[in-house]
PDB file of N, CA, C and O in Angstrom, chain B, residues numbered from 101:
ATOM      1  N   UNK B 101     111.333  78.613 101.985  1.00  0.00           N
ATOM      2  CA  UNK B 101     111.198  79.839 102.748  1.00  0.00           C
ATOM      3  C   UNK B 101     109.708  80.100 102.984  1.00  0.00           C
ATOM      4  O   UNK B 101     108.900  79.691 102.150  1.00  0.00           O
ATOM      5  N   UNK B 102     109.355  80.671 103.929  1.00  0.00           N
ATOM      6  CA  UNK B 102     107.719  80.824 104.483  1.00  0.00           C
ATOM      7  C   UNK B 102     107.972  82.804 104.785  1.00  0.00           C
ATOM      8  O   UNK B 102     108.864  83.650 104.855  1.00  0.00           O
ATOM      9  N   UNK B 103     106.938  82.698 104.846  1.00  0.00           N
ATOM     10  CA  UNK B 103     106.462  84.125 105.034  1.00  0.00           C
ATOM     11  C   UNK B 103     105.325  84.524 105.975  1.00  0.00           C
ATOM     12  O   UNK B 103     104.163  84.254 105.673  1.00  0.00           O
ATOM     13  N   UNK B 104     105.654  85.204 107.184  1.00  0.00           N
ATOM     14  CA  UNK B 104     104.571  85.520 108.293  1.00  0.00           C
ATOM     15  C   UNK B 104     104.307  86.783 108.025  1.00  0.00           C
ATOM     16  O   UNK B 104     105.096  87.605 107.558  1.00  0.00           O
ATOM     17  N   UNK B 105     103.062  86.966 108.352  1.00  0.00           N
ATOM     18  CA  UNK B 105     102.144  88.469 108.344  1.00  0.00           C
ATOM     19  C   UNK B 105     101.336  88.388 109.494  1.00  0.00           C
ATOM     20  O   UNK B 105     100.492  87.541 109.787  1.00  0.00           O
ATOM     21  N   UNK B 106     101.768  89.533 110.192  1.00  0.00           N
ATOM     22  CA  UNK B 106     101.119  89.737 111.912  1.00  0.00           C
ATOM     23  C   UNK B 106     100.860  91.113 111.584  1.00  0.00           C
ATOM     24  O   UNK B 106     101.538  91.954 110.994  1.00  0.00           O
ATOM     25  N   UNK B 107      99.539  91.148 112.187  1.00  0.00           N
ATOM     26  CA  UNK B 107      98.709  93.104 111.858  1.00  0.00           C
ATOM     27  C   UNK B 107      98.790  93.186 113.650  1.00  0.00           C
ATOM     28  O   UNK B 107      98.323  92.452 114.521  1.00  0.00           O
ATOM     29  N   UNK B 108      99.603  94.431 113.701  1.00  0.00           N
ATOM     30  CA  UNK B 108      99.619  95.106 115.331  1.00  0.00           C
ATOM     31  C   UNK B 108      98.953  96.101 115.535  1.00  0.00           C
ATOM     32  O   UNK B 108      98.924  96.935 114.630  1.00  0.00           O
ATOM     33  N   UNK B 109      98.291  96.325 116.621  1.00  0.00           N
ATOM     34  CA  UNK B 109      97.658  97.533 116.518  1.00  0.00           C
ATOM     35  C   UNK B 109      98.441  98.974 116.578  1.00  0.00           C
ATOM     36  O   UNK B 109      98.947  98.881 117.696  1.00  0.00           O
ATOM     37  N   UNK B 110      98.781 100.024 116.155  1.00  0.00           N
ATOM     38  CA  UNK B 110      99.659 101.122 115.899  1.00  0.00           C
ATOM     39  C   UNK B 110     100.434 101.485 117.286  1.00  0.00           C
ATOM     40  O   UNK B 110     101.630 101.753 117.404  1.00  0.00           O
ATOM     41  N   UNK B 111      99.442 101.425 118.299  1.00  0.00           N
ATOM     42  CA  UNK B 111      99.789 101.660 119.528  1.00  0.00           C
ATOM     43  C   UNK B 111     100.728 100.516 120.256  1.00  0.00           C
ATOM     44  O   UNK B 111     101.842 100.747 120.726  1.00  0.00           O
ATOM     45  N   UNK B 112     100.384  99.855 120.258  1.00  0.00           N
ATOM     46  CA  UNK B 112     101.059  98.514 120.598  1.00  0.00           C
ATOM     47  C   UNK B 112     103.028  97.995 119.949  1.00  0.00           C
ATOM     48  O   UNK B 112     104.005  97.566 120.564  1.00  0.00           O
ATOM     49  N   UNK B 113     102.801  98.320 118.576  1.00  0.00           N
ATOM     50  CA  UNK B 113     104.289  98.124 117.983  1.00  0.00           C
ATOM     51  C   UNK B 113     105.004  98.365 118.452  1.00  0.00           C
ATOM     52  O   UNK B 113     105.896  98.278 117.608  1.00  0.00           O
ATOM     53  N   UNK B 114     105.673  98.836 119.792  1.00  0.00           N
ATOM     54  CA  UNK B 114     107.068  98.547 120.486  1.00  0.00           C
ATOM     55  C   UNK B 114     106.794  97.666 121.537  1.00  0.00           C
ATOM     56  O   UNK B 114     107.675  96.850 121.810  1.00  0.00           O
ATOM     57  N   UNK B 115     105.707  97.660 122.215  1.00  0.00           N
ATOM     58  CA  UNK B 115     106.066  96.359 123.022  1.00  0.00           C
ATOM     59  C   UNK B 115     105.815  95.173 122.317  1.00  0.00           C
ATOM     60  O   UNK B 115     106.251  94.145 122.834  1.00  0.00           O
ATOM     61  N   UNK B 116     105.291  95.092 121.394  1.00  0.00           N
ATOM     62  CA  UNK B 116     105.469  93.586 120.377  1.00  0.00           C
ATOM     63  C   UNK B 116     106.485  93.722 120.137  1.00  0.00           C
ATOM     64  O   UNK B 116     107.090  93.025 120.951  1.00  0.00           O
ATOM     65  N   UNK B 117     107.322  94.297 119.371  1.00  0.00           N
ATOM     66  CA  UNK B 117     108.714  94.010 119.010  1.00  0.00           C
ATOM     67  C   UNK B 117     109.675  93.885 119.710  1.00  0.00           C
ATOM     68  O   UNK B 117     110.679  93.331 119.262  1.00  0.00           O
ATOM     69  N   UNK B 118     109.639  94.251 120.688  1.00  0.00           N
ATOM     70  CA  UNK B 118     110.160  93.868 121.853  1.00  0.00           C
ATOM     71  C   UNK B 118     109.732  92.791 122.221  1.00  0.00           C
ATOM     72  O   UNK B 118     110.689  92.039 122.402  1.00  0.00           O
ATOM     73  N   UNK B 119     108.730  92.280 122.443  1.00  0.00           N
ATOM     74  CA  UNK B 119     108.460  90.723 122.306  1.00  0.00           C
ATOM     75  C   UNK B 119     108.869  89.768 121.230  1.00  0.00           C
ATOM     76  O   UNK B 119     109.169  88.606 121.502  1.00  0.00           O
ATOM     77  N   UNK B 120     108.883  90.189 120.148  1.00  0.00           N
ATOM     78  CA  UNK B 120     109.451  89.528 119.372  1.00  0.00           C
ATOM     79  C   UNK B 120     110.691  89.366 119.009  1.00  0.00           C
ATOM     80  O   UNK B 120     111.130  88.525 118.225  1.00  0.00           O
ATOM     81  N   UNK B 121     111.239  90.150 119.563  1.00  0.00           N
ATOM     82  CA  UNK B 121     113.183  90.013 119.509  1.00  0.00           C
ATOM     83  C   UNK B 121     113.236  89.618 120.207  1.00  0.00           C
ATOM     84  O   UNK B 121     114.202  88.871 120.050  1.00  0.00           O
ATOM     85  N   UNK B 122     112.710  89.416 121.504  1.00  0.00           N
ATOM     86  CA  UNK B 122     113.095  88.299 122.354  1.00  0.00           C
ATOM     87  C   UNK B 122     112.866  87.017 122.199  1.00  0.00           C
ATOM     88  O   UNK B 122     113.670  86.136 122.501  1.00  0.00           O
ATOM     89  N   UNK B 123     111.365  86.779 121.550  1.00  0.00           N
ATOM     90  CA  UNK B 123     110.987  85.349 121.569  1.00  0.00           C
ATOM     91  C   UNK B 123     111.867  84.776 120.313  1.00  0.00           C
ATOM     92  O   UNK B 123     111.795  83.547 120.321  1.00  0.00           O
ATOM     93  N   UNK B 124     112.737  85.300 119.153  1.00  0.00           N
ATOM     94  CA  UNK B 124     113.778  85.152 118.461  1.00  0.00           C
ATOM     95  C   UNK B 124     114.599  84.555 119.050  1.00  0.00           C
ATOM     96  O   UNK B 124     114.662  83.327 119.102  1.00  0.00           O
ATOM     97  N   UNK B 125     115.714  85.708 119.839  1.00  0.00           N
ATOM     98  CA  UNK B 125     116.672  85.413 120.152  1.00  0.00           C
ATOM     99  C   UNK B 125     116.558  83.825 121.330  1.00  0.00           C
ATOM    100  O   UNK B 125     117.317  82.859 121.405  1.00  0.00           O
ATOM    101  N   UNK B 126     115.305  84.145 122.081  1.00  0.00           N
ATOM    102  CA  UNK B 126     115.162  83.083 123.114  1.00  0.00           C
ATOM    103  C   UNK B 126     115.274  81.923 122.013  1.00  0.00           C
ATOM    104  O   UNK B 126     116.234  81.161 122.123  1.00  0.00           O
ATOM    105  N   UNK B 127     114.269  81.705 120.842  1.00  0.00           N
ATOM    106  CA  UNK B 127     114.336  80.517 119.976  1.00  0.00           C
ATOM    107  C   UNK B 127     115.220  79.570 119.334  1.00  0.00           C
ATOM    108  O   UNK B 127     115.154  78.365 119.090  1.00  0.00           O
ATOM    109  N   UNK B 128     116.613  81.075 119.008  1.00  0.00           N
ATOM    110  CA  UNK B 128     117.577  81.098 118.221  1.00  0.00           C
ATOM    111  C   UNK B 128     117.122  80.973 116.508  1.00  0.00           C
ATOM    112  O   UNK B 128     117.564  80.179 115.678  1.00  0.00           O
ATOM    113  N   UNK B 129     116.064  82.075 116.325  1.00  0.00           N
ATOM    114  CA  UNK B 129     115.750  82.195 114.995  1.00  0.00           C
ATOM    115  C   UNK B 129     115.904  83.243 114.774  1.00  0.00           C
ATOM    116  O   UNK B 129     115.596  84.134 115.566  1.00  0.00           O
ATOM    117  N   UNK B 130     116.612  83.515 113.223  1.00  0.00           N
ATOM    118  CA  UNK B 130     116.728  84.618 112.865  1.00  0.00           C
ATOM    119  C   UNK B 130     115.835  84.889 111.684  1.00  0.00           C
ATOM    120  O   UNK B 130     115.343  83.890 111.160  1.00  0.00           O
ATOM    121  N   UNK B 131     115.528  86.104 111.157  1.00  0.00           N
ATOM    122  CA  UNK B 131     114.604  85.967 110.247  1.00  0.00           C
ATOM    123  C   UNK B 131     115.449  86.775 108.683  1.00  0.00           C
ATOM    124  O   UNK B 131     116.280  87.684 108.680  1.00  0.00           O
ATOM    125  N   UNK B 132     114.896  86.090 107.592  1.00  0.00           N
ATOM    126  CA  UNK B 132     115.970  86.411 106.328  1.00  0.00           C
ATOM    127  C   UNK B 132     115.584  87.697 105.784  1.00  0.00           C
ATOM    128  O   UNK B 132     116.390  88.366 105.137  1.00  0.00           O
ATOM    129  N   UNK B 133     113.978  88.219 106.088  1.00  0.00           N
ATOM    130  CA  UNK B 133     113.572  89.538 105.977  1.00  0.00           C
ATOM    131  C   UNK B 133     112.447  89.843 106.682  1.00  0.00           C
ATOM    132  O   UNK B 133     111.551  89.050 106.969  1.00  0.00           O
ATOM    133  N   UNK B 134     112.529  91.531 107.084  1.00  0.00           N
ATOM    134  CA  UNK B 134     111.557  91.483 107.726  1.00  0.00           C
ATOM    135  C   UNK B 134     111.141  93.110 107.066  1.00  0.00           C
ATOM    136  O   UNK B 134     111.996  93.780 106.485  1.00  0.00           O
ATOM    137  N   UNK B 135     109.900  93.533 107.235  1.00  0.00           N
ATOM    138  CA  UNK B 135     108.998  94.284 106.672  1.00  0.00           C
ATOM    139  C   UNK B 135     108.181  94.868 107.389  1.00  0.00           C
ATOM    140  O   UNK B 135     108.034  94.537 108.566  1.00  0.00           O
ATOM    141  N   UNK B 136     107.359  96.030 106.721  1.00  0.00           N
ATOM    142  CA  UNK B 136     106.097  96.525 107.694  1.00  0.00           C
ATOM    143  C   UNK B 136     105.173  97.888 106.630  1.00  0.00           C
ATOM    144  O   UNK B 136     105.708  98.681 105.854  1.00  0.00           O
ATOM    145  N   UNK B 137     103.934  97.781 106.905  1.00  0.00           N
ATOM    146  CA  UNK B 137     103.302  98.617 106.263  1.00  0.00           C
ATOM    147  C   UNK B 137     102.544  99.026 107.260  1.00  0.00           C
ATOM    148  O   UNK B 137     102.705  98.821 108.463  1.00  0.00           O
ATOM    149  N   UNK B 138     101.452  99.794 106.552  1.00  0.00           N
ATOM    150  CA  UNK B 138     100.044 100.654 107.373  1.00  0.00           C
ATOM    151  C   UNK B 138      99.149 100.015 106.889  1.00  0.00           C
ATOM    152  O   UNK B 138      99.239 100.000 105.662  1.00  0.00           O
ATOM    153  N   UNK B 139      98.296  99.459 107.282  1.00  0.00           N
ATOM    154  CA  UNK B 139      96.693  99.648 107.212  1.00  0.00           C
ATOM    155  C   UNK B 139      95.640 100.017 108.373  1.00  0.00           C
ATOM    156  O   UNK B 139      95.495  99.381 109.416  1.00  0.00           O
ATOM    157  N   UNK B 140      95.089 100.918 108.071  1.00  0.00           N
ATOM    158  CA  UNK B 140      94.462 102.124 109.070  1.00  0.00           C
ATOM    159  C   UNK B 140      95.428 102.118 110.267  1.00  0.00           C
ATOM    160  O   UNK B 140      96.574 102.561 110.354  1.00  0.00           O
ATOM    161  N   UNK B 141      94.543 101.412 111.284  1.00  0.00           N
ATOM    162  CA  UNK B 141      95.385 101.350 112.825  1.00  0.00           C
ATOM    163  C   UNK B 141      95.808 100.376 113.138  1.00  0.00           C
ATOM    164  O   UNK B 141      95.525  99.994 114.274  1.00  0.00           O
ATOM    165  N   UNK B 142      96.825  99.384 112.134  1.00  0.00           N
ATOM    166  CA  UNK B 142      97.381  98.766 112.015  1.00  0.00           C
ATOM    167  C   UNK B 142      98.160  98.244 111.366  1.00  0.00           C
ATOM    168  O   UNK B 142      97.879  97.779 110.262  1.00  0.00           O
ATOM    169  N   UNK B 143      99.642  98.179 112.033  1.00  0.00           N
ATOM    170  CA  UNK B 143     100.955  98.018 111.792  1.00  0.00           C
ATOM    171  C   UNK B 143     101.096  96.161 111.011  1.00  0.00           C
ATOM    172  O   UNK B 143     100.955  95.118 111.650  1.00  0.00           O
ATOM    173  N   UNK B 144     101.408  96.287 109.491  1.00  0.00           N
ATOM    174  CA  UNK B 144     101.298  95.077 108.938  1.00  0.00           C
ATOM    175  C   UNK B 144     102.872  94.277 109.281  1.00  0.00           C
ATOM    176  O   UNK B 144     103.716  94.824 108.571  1.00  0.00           O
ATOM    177  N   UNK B 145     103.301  93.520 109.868  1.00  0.00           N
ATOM    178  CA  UNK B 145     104.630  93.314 109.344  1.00  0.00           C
ATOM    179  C   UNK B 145     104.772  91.668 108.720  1.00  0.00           C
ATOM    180  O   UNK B 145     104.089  90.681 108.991  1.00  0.00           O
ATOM    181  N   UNK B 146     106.016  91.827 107.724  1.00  0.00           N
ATOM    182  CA  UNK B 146     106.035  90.451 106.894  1.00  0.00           C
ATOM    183  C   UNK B 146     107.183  90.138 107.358  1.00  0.00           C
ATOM    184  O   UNK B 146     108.130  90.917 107.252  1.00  0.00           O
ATOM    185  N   UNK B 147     107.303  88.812 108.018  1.00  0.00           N
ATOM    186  CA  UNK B 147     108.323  88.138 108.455  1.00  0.00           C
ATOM    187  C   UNK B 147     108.783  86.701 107.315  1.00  0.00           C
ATOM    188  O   UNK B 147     107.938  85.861 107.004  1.00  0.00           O
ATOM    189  N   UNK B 148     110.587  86.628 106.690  1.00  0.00           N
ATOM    190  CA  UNK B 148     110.570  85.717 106.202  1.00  0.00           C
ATOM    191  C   UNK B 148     111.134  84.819 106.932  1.00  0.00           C
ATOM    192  O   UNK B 148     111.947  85.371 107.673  1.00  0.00           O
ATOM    193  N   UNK B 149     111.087  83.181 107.159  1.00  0.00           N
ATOM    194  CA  UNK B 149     112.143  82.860 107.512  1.00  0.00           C
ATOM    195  C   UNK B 149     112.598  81.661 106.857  1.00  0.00           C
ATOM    196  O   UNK B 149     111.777  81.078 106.148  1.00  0.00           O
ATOM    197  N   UNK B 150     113.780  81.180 106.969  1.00  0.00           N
ATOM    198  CA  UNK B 150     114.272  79.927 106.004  1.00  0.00           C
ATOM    199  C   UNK B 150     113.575  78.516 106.151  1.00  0.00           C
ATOM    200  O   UNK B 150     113.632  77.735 105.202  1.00  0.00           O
ATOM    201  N   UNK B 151     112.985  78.203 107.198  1.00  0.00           N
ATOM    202  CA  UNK B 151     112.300  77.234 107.708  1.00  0.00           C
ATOM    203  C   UNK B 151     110.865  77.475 108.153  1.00  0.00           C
ATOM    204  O   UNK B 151     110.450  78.402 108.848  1.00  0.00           O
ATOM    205  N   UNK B 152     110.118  76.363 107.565  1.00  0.00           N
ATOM    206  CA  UNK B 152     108.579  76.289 107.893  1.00  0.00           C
ATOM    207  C   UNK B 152     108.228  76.178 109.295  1.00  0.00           C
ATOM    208  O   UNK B 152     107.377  76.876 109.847  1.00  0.00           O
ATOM    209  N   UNK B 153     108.973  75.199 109.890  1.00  0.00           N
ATOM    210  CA  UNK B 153     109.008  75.346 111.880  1.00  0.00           C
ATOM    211  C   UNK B 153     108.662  76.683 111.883  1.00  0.00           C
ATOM    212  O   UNK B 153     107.618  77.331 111.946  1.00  0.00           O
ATOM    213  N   UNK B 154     110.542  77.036 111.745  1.00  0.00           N
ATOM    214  CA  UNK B 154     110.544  78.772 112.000  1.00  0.00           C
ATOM    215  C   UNK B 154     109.169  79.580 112.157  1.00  0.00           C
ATOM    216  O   UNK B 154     108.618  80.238 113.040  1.00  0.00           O
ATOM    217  N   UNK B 155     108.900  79.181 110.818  1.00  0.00           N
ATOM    218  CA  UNK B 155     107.876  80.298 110.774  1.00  0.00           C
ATOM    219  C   UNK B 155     106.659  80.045 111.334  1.00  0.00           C
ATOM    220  O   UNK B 155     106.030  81.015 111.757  1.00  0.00           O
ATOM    221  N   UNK B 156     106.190  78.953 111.431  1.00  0.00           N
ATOM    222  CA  UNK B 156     104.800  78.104 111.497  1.00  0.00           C
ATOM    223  C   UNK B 156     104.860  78.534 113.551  1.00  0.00           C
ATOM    224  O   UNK B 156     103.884  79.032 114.112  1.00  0.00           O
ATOM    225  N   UNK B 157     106.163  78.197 114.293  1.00  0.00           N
ATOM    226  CA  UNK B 157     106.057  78.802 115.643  1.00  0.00           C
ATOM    227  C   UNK B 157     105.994  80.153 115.803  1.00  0.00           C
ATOM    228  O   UNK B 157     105.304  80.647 116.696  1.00  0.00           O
ATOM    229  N   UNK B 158     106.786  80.964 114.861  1.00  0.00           N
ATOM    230  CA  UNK B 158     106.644  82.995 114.983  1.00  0.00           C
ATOM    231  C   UNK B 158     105.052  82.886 114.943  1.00  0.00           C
ATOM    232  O   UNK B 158     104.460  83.186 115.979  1.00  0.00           O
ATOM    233  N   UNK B 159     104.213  82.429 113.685  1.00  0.00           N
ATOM    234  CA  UNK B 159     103.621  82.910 113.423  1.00  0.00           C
ATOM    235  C   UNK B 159     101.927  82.052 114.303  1.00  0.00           C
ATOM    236  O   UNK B 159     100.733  82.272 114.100  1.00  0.00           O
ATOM    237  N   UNK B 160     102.621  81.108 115.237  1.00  0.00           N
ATOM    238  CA  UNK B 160     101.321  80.488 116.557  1.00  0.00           C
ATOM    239  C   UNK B 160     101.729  81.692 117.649  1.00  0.00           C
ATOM    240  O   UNK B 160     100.725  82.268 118.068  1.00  0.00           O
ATOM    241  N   UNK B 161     102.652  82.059 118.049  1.00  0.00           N
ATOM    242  CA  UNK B 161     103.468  83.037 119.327  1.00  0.00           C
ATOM    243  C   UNK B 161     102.406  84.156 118.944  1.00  0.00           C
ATOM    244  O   UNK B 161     101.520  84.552 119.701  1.00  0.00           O
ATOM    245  N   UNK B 162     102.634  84.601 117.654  1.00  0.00           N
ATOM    246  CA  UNK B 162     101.962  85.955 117.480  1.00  0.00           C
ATOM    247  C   UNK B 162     100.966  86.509 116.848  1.00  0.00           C
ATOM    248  O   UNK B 162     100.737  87.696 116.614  1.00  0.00           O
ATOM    249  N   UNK B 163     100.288  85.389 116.543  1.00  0.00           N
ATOM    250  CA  UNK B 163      98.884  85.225 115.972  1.00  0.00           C
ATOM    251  C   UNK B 163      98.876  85.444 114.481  1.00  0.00           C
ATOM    252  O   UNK B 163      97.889  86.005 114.005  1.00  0.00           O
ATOM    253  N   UNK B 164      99.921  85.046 113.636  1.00  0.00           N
ATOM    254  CA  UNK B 164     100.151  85.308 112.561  1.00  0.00           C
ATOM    255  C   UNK B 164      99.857  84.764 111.336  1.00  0.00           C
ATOM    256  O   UNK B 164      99.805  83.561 111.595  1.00  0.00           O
ATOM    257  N   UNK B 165      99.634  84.889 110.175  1.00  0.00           N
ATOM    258  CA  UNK B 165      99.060  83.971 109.128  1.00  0.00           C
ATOM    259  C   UNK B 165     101.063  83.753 108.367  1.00  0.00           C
ATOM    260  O   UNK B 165     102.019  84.515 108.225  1.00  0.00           O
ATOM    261  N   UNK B 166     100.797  82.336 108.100  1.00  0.00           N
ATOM    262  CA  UNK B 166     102.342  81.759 107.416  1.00  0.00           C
ATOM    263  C   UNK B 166     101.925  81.225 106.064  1.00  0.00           C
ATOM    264  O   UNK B 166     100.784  80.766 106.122  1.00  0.00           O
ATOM    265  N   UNK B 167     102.580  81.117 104.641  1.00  0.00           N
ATOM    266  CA  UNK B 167     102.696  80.822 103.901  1.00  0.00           C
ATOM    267  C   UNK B 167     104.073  81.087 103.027  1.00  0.00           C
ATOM    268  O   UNK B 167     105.164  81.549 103.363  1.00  0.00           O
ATOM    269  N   UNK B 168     103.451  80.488 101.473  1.00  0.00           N
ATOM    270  CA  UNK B 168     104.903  80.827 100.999  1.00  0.00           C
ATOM    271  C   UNK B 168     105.247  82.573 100.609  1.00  0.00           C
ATOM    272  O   UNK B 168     104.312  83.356 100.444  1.00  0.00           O
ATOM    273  N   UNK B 169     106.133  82.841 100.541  1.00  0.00           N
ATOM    274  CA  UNK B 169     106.601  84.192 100.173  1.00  0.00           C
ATOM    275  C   UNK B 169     105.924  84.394  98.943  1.00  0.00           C
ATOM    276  O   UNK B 169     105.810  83.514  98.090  1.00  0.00           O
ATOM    277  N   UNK B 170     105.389  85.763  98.826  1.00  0.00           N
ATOM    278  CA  UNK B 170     104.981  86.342  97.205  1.00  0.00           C
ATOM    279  C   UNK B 170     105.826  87.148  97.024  1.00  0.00           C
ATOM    280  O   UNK B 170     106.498  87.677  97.909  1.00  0.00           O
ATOM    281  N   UNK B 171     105.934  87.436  95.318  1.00  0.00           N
ATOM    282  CA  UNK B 171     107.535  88.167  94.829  1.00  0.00           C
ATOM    283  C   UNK B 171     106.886  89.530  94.550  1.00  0.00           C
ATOM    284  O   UNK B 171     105.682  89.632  94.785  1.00  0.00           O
ATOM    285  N   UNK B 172     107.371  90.291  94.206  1.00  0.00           N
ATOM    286  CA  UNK B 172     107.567  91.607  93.476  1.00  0.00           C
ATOM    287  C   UNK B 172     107.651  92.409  94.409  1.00  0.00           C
ATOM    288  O   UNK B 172     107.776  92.125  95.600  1.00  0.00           O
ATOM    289  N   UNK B 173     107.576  93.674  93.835  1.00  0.00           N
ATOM    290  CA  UNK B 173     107.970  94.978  95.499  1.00  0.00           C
ATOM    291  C   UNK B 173     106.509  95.058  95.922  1.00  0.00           C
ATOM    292  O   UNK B 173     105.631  94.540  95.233  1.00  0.00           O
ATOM    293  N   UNK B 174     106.242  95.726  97.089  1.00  0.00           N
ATOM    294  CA  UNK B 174     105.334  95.952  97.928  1.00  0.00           C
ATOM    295  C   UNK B 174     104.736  94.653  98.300  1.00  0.00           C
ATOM    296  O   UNK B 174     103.531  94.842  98.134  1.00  0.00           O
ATOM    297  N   UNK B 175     104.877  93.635  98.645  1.00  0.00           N
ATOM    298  CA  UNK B 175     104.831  92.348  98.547  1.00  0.00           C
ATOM    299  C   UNK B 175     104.111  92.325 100.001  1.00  0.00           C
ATOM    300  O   UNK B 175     103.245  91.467 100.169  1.00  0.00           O
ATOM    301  N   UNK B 176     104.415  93.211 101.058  1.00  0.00           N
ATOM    302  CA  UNK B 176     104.270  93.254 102.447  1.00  0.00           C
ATOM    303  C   UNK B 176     103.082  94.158 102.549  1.00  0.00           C
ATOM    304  O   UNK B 176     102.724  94.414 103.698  1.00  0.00           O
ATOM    305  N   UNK B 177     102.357  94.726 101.499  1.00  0.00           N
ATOM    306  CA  UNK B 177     101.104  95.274 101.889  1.00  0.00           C
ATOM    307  C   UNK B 177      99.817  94.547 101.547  1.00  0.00           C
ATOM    308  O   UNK B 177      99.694  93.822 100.560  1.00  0.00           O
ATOM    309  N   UNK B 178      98.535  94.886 102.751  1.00  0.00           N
ATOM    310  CA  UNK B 178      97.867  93.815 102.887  1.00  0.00           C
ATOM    311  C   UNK B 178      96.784  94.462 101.951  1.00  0.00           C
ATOM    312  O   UNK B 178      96.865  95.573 101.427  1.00  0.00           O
ATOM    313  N   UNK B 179      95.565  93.392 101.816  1.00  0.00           N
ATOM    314  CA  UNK B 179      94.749  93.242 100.514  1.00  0.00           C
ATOM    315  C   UNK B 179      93.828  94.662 101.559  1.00  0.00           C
ATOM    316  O   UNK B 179      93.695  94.717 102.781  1.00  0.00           O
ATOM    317  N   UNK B 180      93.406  95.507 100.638  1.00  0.00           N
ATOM    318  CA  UNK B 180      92.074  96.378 101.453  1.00  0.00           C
ATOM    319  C   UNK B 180      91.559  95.554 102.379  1.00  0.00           C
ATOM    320  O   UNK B 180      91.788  94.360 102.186  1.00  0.00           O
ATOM    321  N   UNK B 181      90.731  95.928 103.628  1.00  0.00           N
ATOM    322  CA  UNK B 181      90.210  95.828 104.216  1.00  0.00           C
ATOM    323  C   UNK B 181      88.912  96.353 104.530  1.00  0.00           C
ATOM    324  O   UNK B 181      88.331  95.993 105.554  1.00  0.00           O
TER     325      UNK B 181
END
């Protein structure tokens, strides 16, 4: 399992996600979890998905950093900035 983290700018988060449910469904990827925090003026979200492809293309589409998943709760908030 891999794990994507894409920072949106606050303003922006519905037409990305709207981009991104499409570029999904267009792919035929689904994702096993998905997430989101704040940092300042920007919308963090953590995408998991079952496959490294998967994730390694979400995360070229949307400028995203991919690795493996980290455990515990709050797992989806990003380091200070």
């Amino acid at each position: 399992m891999r794990t994507v983290t894409v920072r949106v700018p606050a303003i922006d988060l519905s037409r990305e996600m709207v981009a991104m449910r499409g570029w999904l469904d267009h792919n035929g990827y689904e994702p096993t979890r998905f997430d989101c925090g704040k940092s300042g003026d920007k919308v963090v979200l953590s995408v998991d998905f079952r496959t490294a492809a998967a994730a390694e293309a979400f995360a070229r589409r949307f400028d995203g950093e991919s690795r493996p998943p980290a455990s515990g709760p709050g797992r989806f908030l990003p380091a200070a900035e």
